[in-house]
C-alpha positions in Angstrom: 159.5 -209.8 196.4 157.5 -208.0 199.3 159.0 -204.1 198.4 156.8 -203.7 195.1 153.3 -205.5 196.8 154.1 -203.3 199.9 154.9 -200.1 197.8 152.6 -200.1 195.6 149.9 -200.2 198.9 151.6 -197.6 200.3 151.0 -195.6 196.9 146.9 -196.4 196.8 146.7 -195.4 200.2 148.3 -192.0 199.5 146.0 -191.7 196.4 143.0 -192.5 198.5 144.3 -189.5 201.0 144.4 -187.4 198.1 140.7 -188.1 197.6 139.5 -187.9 201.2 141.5 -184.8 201.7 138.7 -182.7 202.0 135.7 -183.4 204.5 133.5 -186.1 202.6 130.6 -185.1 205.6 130.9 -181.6 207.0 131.8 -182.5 210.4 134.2 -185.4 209.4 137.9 -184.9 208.7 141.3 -187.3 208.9 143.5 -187.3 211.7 146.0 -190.5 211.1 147.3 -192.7 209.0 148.6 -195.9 210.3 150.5 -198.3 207.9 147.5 -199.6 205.8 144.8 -197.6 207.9 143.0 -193.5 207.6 141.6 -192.8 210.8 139.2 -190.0 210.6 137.1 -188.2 213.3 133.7 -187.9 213.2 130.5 -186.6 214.9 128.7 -189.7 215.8 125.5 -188.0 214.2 126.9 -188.4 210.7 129.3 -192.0 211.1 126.2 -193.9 209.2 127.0 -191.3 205.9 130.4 -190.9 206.7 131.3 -194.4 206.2 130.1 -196.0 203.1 131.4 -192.9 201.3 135.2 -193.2 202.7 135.0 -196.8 202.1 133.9 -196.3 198.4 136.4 -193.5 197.9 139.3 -195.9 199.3 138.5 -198.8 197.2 138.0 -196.5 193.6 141.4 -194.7 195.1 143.7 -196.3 192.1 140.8 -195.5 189.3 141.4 -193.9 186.5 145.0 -194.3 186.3 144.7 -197.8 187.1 142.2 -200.7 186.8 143.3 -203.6 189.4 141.9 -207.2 188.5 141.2 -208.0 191.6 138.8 -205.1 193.3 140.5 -203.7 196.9 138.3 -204.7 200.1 138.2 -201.6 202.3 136.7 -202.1 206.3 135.3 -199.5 207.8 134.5 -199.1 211.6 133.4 -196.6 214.4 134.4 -196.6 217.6 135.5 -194.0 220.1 139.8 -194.9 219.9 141.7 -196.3 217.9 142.0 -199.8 219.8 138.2 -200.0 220.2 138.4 -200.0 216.3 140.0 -203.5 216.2 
């Protein structure tokens, strides 16, 4: 029952790296994934733009080729590691 919920997670979060693949802010670029997470480094002079733009890009990531009835929640944070992040 879990496999196709979990898989088909696993396949929106590859689509969202896809589209995040190149630097959405000129200094920003992605460094991790970590099961349901993109960790991205960032100058802390462009985290304000940086974020809202990775967030919207990772909740659109299944659009065109699919339209999910329920929209995805994405949160974004900054912090300076990983653990500060949670």
């Amino acid at each position: 029952m879990n496999m196709p919920i979990q898989g088909s997670a696993a396949d929106v979060l590859k689509l969202a790296m896809l589209a995040l693949r190149k630097p959405v802010t000129p200094g920003a670029r992605m460094i991790l994934s970590v099961h349901d997470e993109l960790v991205f480094e960032v100058p802390e002079a462009e985290v304000a733009a940086t974020l809202p733009v990775i967030q919207k890009v990772m909740e659109q990531a299944p659009m065109p080729a699919l339209s999910l009835a329920v929209p995805l929640a994405v949160e974004a944070r900054a912090a300076h590691n990983w653990d500060e992040a949670h």
